[in-house]
C-alpha positions as a Markdown table, in Angstrom:
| # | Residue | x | y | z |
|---|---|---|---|---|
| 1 | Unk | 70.7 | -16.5 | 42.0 |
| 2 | Unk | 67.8 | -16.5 | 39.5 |
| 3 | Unk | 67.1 | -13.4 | 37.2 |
| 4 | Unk | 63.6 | -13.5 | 39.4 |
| 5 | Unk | 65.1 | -13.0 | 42.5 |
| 6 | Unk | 67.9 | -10.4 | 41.2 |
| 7 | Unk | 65.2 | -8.5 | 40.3 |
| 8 | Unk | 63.4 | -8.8 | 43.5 |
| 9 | Unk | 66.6 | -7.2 | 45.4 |
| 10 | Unk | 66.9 | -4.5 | 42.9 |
| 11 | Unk | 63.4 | -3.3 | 43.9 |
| 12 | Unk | 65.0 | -2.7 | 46.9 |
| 13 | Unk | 67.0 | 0.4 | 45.1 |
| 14 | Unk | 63.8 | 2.2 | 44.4 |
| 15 | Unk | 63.3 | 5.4 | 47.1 |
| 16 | Unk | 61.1 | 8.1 | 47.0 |
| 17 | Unk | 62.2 | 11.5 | 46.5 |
| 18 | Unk | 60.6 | 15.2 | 45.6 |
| 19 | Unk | 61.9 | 16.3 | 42.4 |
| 20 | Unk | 60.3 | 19.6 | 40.3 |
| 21 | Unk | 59.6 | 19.5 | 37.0 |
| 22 | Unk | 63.1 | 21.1 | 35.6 |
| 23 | Unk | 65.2 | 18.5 | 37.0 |
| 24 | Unk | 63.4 | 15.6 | 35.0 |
| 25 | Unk | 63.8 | 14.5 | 31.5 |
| 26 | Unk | 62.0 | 12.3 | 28.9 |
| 27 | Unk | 63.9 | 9.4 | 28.0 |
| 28 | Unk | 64.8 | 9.4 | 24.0 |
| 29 | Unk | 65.1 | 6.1 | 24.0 |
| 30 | Unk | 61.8 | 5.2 | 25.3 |
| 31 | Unk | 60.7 | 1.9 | 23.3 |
| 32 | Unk | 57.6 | 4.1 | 22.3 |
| 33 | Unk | 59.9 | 6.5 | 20.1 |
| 34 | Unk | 60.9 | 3.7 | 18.0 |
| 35 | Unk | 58.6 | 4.1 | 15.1 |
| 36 | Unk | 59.3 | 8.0 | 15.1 |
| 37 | Unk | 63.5 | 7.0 | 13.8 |
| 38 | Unk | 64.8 | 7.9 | 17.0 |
| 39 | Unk | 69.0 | 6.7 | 17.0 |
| 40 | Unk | 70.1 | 6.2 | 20.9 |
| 41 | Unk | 71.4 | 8.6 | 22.5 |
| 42 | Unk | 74.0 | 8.5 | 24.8 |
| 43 | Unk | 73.6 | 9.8 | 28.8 |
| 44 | Unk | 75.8 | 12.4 | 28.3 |
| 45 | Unk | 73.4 | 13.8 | 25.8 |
| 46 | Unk | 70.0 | 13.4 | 27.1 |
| 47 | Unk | 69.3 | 16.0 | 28.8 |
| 48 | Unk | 70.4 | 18.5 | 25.7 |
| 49 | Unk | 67.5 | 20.9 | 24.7 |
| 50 | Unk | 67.5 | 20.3 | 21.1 |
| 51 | Unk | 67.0 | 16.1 | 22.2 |
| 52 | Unk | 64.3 | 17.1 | 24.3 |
| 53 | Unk | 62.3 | 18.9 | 21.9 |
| 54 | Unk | 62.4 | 16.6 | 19.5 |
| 55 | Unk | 61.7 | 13.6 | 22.2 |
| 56 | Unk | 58.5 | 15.8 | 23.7 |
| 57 | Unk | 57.7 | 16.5 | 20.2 |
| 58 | Unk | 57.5 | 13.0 | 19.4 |
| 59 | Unk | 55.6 | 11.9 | 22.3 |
| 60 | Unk | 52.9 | 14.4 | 21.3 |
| 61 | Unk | 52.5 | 12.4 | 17.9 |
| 62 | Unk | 52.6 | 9.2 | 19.8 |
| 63 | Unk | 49.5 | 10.6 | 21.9 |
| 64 | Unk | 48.9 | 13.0 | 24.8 |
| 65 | Unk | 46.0 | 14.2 | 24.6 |
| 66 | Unk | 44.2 | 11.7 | 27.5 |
| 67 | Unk | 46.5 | 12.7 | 30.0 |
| 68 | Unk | 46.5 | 16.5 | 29.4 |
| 69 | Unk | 42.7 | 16.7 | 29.4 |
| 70 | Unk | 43.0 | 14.8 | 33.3 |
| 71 | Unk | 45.9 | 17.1 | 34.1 |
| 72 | Unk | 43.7 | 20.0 | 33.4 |
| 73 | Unk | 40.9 | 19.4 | 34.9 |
| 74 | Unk | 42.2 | 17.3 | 38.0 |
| 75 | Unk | 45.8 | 18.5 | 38.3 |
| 76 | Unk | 48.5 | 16.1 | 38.6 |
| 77 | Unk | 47.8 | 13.2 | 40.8 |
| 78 | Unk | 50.1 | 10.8 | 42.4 |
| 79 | Unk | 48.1 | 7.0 | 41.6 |
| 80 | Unk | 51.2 | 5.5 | 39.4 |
| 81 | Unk | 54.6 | 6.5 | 40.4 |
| 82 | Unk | 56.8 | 7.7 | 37.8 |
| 83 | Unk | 60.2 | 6.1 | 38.3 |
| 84 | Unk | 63.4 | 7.8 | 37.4 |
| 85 | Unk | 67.5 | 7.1 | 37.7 |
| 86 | Unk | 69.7 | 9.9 | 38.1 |
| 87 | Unk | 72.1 | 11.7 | 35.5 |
| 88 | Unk | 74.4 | 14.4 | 35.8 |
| 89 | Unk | 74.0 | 18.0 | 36.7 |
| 90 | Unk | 71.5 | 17.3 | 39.2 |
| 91 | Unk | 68.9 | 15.7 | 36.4 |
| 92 | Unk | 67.0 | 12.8 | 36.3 |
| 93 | Unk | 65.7 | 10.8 | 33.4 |
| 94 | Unk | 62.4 | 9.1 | 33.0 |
| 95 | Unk | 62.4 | 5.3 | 33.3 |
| 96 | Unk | 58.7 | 4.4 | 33.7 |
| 97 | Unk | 55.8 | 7.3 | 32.9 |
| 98 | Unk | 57.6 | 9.5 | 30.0 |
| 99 | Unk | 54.0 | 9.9 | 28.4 |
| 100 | Unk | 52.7 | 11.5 | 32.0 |
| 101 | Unk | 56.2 | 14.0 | 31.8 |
| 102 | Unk | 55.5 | 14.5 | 29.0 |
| 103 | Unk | 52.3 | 15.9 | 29.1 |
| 104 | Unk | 52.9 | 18.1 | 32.2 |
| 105 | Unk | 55.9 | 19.9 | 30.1 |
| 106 | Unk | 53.4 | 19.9 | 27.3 |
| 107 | Unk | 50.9 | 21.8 | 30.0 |
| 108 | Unk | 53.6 | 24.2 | 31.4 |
| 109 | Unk | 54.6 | 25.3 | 28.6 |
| 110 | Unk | 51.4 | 26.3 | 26.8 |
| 111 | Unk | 50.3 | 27.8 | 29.8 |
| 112 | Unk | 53.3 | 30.2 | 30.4 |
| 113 | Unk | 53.3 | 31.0 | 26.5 |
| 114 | Unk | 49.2 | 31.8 | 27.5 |
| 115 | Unk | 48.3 | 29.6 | 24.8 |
| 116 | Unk | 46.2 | 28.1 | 27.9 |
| 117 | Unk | 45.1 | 29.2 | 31.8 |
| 118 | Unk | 45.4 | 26.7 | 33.9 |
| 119 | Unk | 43.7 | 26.8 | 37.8 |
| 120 | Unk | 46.2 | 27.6 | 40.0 |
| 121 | Unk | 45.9 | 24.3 | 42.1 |
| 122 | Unk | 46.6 | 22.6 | 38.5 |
| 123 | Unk | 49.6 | 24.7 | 38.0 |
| 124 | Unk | 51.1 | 23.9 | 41.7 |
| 125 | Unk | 50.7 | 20.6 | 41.0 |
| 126 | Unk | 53.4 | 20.5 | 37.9 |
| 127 | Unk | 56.0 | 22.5 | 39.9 |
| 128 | Unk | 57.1 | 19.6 | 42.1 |
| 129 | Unk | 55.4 | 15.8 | 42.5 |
| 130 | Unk | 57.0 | 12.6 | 44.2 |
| 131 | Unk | 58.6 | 10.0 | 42.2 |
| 132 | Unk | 60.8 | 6.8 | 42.9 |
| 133 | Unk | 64.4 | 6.8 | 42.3 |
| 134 | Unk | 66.4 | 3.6 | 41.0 |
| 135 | Unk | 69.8 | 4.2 | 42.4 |
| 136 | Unk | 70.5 | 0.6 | 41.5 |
| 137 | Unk | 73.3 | -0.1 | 38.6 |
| 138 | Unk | 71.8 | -2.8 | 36.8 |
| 139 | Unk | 70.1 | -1.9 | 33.3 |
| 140 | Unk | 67.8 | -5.0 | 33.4 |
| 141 | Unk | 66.2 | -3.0 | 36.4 |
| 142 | Unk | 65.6 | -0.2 | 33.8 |
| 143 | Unk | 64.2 | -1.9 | 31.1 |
| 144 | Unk | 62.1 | -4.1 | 33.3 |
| 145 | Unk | 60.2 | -1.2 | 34.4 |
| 146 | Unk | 60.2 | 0.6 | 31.5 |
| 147 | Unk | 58.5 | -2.6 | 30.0 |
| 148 | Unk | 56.3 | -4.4 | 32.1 |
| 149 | Unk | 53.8 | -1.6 | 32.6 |
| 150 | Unk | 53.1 | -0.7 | 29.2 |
| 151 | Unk | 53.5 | -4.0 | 27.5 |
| 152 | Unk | 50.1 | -5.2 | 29.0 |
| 153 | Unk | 49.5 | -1.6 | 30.6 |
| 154 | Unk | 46.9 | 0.8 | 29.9 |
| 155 | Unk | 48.3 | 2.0 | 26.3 |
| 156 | Unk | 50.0 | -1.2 | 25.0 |
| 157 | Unk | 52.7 | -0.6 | 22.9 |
| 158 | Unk | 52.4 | -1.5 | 19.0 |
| 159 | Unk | 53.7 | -5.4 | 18.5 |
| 160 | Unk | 56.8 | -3.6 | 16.8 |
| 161 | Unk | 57.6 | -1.8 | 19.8 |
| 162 | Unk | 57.0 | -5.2 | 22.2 |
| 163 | Unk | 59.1 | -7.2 | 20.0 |
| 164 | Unk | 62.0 | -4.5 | 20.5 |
| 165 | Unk | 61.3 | -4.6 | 23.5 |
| 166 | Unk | 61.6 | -8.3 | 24.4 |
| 167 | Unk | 64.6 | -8.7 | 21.5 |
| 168 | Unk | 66.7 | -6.8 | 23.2 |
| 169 | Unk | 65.8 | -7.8 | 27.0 |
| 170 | Unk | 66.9 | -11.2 | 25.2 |
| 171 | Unk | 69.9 | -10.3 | 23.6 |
| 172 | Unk | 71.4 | -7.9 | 25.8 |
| 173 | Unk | 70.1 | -8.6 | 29.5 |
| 174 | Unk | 70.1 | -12.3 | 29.2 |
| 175 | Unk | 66.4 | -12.9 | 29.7 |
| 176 | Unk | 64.8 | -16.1 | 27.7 |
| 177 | Unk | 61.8 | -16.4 | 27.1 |
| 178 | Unk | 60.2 | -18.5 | 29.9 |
| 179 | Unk | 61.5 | -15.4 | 32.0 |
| 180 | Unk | 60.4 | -12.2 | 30.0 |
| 181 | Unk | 56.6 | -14.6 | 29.9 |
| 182 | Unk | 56.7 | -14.4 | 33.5 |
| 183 | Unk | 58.0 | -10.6 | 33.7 |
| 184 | Unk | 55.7 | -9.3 | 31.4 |
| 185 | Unk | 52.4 | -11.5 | 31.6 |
| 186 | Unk | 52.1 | -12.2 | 27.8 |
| 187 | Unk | 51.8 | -16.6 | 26.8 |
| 188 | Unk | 55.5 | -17.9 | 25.9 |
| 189 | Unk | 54.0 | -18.7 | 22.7 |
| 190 | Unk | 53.6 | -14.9 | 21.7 |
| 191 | Unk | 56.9 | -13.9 | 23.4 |
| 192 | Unk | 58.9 | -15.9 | 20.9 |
| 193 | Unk | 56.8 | -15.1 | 18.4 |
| 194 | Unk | 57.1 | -11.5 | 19.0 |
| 195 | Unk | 60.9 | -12.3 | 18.9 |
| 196 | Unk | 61.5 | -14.0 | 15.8 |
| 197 | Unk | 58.7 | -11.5 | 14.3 |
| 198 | Unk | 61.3 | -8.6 | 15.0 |
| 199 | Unk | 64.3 | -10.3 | 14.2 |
| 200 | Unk | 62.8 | -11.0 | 10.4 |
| 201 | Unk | 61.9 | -7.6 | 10.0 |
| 202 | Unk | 65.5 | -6.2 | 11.4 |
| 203 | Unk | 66.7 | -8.7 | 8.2 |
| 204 | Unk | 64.3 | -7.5 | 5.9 |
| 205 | Unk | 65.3 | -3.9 | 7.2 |
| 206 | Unk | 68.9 | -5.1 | 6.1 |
| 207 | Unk | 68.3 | -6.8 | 2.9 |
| 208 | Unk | 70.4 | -4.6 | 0.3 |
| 209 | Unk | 67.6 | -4.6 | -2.5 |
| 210 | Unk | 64.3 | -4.2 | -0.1 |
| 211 | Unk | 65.5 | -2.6 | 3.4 |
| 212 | Unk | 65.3 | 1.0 | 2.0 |
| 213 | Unk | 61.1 | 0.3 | 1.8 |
| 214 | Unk | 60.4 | -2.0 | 5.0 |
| 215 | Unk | 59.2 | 0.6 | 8.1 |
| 216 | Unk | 57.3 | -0.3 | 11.0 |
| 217 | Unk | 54.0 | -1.0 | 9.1 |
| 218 | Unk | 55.6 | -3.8 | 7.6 |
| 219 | Unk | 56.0 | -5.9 | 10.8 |
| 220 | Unk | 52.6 | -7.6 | 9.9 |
| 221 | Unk | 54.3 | -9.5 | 7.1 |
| 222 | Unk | 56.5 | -11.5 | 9.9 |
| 223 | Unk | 53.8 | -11.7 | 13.1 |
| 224 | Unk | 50.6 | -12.0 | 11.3 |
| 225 | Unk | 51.7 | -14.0 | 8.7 |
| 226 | Unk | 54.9 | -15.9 | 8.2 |
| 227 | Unk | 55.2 | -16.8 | 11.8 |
| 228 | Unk | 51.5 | -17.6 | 11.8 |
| 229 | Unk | 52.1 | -20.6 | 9.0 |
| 230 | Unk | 54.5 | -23.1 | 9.6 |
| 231 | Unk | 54.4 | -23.8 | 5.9 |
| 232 | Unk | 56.1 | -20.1 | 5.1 |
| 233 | Unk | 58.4 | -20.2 | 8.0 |
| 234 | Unk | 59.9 | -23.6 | 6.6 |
| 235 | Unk | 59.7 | -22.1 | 3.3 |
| 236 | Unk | 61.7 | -19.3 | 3.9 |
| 237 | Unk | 64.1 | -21.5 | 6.1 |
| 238 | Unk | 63.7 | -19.8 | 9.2 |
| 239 | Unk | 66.6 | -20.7 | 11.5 |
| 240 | Unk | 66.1 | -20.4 | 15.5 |
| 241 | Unk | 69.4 | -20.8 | 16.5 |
| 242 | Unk | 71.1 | -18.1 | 14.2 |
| 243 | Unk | 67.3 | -16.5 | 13.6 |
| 244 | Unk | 67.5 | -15.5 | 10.2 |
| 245 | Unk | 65.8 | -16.9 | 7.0 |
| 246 | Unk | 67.9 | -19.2 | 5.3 |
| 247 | Unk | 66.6 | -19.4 | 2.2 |
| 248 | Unk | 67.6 | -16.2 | 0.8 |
| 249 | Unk | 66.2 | -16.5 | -2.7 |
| 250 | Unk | 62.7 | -17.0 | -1.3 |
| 251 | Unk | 63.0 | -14.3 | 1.4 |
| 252 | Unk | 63.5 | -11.7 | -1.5 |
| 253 | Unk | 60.9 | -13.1 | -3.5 |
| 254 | Unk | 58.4 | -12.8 | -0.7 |
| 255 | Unk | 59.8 | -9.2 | -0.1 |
| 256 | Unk | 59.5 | -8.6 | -3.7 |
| 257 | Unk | 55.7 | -9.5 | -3.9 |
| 258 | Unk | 55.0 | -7.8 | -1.5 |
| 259 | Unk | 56.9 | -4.5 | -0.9 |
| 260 | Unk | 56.8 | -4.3 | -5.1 |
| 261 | Unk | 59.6 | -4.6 | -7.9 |
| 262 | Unk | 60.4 | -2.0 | -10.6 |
| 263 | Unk | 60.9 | -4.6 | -13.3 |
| 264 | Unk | 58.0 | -6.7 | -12.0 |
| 265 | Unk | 54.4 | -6.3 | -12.8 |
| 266 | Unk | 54.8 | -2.4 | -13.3 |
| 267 | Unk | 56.3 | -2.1 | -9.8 |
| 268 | Unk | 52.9 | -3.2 | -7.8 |
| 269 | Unk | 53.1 | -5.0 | -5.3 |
| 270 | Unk | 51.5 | -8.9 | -6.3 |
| 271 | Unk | 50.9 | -9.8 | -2.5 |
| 272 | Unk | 49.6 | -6.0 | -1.2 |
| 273 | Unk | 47.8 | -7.4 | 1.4 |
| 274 | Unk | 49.0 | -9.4 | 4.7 |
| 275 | Unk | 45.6 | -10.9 | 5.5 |
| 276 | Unk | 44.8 | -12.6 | 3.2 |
| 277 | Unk | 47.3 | -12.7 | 0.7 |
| 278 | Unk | 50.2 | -13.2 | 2.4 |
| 279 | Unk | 49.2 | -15.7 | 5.2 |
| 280 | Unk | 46.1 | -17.6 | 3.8 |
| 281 | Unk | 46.5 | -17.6 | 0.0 |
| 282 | Unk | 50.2 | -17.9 | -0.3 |
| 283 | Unk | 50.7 | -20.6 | 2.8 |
| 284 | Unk | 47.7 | -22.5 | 0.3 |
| 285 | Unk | 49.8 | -22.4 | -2.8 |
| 286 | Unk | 53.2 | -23.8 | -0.9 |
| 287 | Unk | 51.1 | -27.4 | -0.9 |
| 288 | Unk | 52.0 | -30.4 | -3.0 |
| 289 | Unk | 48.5 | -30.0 | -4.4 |
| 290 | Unk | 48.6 | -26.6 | -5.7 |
| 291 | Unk | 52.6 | -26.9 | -6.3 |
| 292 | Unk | 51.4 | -26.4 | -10.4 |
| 293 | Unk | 49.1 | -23.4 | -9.5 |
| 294 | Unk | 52.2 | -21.6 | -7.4 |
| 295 | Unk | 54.5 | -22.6 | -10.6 |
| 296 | Unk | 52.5 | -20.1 | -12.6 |
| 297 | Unk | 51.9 | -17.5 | -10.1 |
| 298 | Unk | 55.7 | -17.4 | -9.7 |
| 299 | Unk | 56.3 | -16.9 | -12.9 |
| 300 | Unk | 54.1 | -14.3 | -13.2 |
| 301 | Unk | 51.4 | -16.0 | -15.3 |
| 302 | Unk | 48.7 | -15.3 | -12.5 |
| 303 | Unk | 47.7 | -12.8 | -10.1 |
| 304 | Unk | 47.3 | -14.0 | -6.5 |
| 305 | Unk | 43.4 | -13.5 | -7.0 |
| 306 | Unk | 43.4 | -15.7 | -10.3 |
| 307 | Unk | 45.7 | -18.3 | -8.0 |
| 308 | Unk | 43.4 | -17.8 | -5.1 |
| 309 | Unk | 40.1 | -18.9 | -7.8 |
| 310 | Unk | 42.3 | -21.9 | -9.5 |
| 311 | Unk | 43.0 | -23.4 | -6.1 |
| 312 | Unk | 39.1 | -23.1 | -5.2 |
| 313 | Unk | 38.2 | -24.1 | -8.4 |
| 314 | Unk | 40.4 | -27.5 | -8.1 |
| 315 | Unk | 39.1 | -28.2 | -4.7 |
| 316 | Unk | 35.7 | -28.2 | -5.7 |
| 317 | Unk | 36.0 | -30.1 | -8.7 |
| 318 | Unk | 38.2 | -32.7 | -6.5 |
| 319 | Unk | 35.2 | -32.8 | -3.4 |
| 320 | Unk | 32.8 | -33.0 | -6.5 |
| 321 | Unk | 34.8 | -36.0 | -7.5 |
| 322 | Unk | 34.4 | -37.8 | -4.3 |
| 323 | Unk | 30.5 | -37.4 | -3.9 |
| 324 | Unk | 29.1 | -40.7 | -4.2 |
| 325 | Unk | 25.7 | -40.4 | -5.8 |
| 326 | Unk | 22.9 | -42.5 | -4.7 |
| 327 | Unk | 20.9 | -42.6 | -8.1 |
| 328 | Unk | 17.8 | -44.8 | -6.9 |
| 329 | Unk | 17.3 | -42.4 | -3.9 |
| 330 | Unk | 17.5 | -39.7 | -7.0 |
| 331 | Unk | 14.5 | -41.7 | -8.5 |
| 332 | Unk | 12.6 | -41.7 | -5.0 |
| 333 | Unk | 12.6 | -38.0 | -4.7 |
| 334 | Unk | 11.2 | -37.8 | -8.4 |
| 335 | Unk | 8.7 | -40.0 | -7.1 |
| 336 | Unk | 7.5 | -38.2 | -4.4 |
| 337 | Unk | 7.7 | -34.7 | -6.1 |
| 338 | Unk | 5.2 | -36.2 | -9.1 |
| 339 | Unk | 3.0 | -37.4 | -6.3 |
| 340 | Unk | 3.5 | -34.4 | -4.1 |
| 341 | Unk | 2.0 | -32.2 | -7.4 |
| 342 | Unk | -1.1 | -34.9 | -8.6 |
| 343 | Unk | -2.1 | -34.5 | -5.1 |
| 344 | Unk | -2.4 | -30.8 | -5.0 |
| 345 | Unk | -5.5 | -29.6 | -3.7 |
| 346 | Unk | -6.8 | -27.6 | -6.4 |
| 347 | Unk | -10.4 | -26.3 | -5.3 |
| 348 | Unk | -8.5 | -25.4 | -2.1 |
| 349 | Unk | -6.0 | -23.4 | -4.0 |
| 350 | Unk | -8.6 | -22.1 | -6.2 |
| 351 | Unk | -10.5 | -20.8 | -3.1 |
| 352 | Unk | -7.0 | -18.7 | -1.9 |
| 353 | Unk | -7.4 | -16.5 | -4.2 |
| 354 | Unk | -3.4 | -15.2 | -3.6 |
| 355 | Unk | -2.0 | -18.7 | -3.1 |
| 356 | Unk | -3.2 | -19.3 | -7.0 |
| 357 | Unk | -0.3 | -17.2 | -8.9 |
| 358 | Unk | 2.2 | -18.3 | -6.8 |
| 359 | Unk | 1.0 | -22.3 | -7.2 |
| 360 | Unk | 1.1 | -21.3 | -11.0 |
| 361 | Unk | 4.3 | -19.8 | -11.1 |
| 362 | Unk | 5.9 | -22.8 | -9.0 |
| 363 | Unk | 4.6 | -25.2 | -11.3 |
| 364 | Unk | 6.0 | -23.4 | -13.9 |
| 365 | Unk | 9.8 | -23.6 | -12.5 |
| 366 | Unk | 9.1 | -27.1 | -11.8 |
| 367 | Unk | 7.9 | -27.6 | -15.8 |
| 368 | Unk | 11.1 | -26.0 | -17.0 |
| 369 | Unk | 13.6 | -27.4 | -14.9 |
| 370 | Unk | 11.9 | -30.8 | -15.5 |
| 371 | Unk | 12.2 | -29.6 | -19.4 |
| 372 | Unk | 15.5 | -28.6 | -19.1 |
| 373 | Unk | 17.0 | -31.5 | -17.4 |
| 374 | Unk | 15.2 | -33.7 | -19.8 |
| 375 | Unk | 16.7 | -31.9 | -22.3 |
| 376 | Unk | 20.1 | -32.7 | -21.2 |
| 377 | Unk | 19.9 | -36.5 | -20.5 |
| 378 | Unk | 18.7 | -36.9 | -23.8 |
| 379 | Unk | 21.3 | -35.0 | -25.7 |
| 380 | Unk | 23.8 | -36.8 | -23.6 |
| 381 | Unk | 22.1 | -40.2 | -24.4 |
| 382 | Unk | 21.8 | -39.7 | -28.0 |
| 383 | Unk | 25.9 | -38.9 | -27.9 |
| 384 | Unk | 26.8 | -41.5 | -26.1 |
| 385 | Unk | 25.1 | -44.0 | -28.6 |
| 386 | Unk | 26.9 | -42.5 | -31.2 |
C-alpha cells in the first residue's frame, strides 16, 4: 500500500470530541520550538507544569499576539480544528494548532490574575471547544498534520524549522522526497534542498572547532548559498548518499571565513555576509579564471572586497581586449562632429539669448577634449618613434 493511501486510512482515526481547556497540552516538541533549544521530551513528561511553562513561554516569543487580539475581541471560534492524540491521566496533547492553545491559556490566565477582563461570552468560549482526536498509532499521522498546515499555512515556519521538519519525516517515517512534495505542496526541488540545507548545518553544528558558534541564523550559509551554487557544493564535496561534505578541509575553511577565527584576521569573520559574499563572490573566485585571485584571498593577502574588485577589474580588461575597434568609422564620426559645429547656426543662437552660454560652454568641452586627446596621440606617436 502506498504512504498516500496509508495516510488516507489514517484520516479515518480522527473523531471529534469536547475537551476543556485543562485537559490539553502544548506540545514541546512542536517544530516551531526548535530555534528556542528545546531537547525532546518524552510523553511521560509532557504534561509536567514546569515543561509547560517553559513551552507556553516560548510560544509567546515565537508570536501570539494575532490570535490573542481575535480571541479577545471575537472569542474563540471553531474555523480550523485543533487536532490532538491522547496521553495519560485523561490529557491530551496538541498535534496541529499549539499557537491557538497557546494563546487561549495565555488569555485565561491573564484574565484570572486580572491583568485583563475579558466579556464573558469570550471567557465561555475558552472553558471548553471541539477538537479532533487521532486515536490512530502511527507517528507519520502526527507529524503529517503537525506539518502540512504550517509549512505553506498561514504563519510559515522559518526554512530551519521546514528543513527539520522534512529531515526527519525522511529519516524516521520513510517519506522521500517526491512524497513529502506531494504532502506538503512545496516544488521537489526545494524539498531536497531544504534537506540537504539542514543536514549541512546539523554537520557544521557538529564540527569540533565551529559547532559551539553555528545557531539557527546560520542556516542561510547552506540554503541560500552553498546549495544555491553548484560550484561550492562540489567544492566542499557534498555527498547525497551519506549527505555530508567530504572535503573536510574546505568545509572548515568556509566555516572559518565565515563564523570568524581567533588566529585569523583578528577574529572577523572574512566572509560576514551570505549574500553576496558567500554565494556570488566566493562561487566567482572557485573558477579556473580567477583560480590566482582565490590563491591570494586564501592566503590572506586580500579581503573578499579587494577579491571581489580584482575579479571585476580582470573581466573588464579581458571584454576590453576583445572589442574590435572600427578605426575608419572613428574617423567618420570626427567628420560629422567638425561638420555638425561649422554648420552651427550662429545668428540663430545669438538670437536665444539663453541657448548662447550653454553653445559656448559645449564648445568649450568639445575644444579640450579635442585638446586633450590630441595631446595624447602625439605623445604616444613621438614614443613610439623613438
Amino acid at each position: 500500500m502506498s504512504k498516500k493511501n496509508e495516510i488516507s486510512l489514517e484520516l479515518l482515526e480522527l473523531t471529534e470530541k469536547e475537551i476543556d481547556l485543562e485537559s490539553v497540552v502544548i506540545d514541546p516538541n512542536n517544530p516551531r520550538l526548535l530555534e528556542m533549544g528545546f531537547q525532546e521530551i518524552s510523553d511521560e513528561r509532557i504534561s509536567e507544569d514546569e515543561v509547560q511553562k517553559e513551552a507556553i513561554a516560548n510560544m509567546k516569543k515565537s508570536g501570539l499576539k494575532d490570535i490573542i487580539e481575535k480571541v479577545k475581541k471575537f472569542g474563540f471560534l471553531i474555523v480550523d480544528r485543533v487536532v490532538v492524540r491522547p496521553l495519560q491521566n485523561d490529557k491530551y496533547v496538541v498535534v496541529e494548532g499549539n499557537r491557538r492553545i497557546s494563546s487561549l491559556k495565555v488569555l485565561r490566565e491573564d484574565h484570572t490574575r486580572g491583568r485583563i477582563s475579558l466579556d464573558d461570552r469570550v471567557v465561555e468560549s475558552l472553558k471548553k471547544f471541539k477538537v479532533l482526536v487521532y486515536e490512530g498509532k502511527n507517528r507519520d499521522m502526527v507529524w503529517l498534520l503537525q506539518g502540512i498546515r504550517h509549512i505553506k499555512g498561514i504563519k510559515e515556519w522559518g526554512p530551519l524549522q521546514q528543513g527539520k521538519f522534512l529531515s526527519d519525516m525522511q529519516d524516521h517515517r520513510g517519506f522521500g522526497p517526491t512524497d513529502l512534495a506531494t504532502m506538503t505542496g512545496i516544488g521537489r526541488k526545494t524539498v531536497a534542498e531544504l534537506i540537504r540545507s539542514y543536514k549541512g548545518w546539523e554537520q557544521a553544528k557538529e564540527d569540533e572547532d565551529y559547532g559551539d558558534k553555528i545557531n539557527a541564523d546560520h542556516f542561510g550559509l547552506f540554503n541560500e548559498a552553498v546549495f544555491k551554487k553548484p560550484i561550492l557544493r562540489n567544492w566542499l564535496s557534498w555527498d547525497d548518499t551519506n549527505r555530508k561534505f567530504g572535503n573536510i578541509d574546505n568545509f572548515r575553511k568556509l566555516l572559518g571565513w565565515y563564523l570568524g577565527d581567533e588566529d585569523i584576521n583578528n577574529g572577523q569573520p572574512r566572509l560576514p555576509r551570505v549574500n553576496p559574499d558567500v554565494r556570488d563572490v566566493l562561487s566567482n573566485l572557485l573558477l579556473e579564471e580567477n583560480k590566482i585571485i582565490f590563491e591570494k584571498f586564501e592566503n590572506g593577502d586580500i579581503s573578499i572586497d579587494e577579491a571581489r574588485y580584482k575579479m571585476e577589474e580582470a573581466k573588464y580588461q579581458k571584454e576590453t581586449q576583445e572589442v574590435k575597434v572600427d578605426l575608419n568609422t572613428k574617423l567618420s564620426d570626427l567628420d560629422r562632429m567638425t561638420t555638425t559645429i561649422l554648420t552651427l547656426p550662429i545668428p540663430k543662437i545669438i538670437e536665444v539669448k539663453e541657448k548662447t552660454d550653454l553653445f559656448i560652454e559645449k564648445l568649450e568641452n568639445v575644444e579640450n577634449t579635442a585638446k586633450t586627446q590630441k595631446d595624447i596621440l602625439s605623445k604616444m606617436k613621438v614614443r613610439g618613434s623613438d
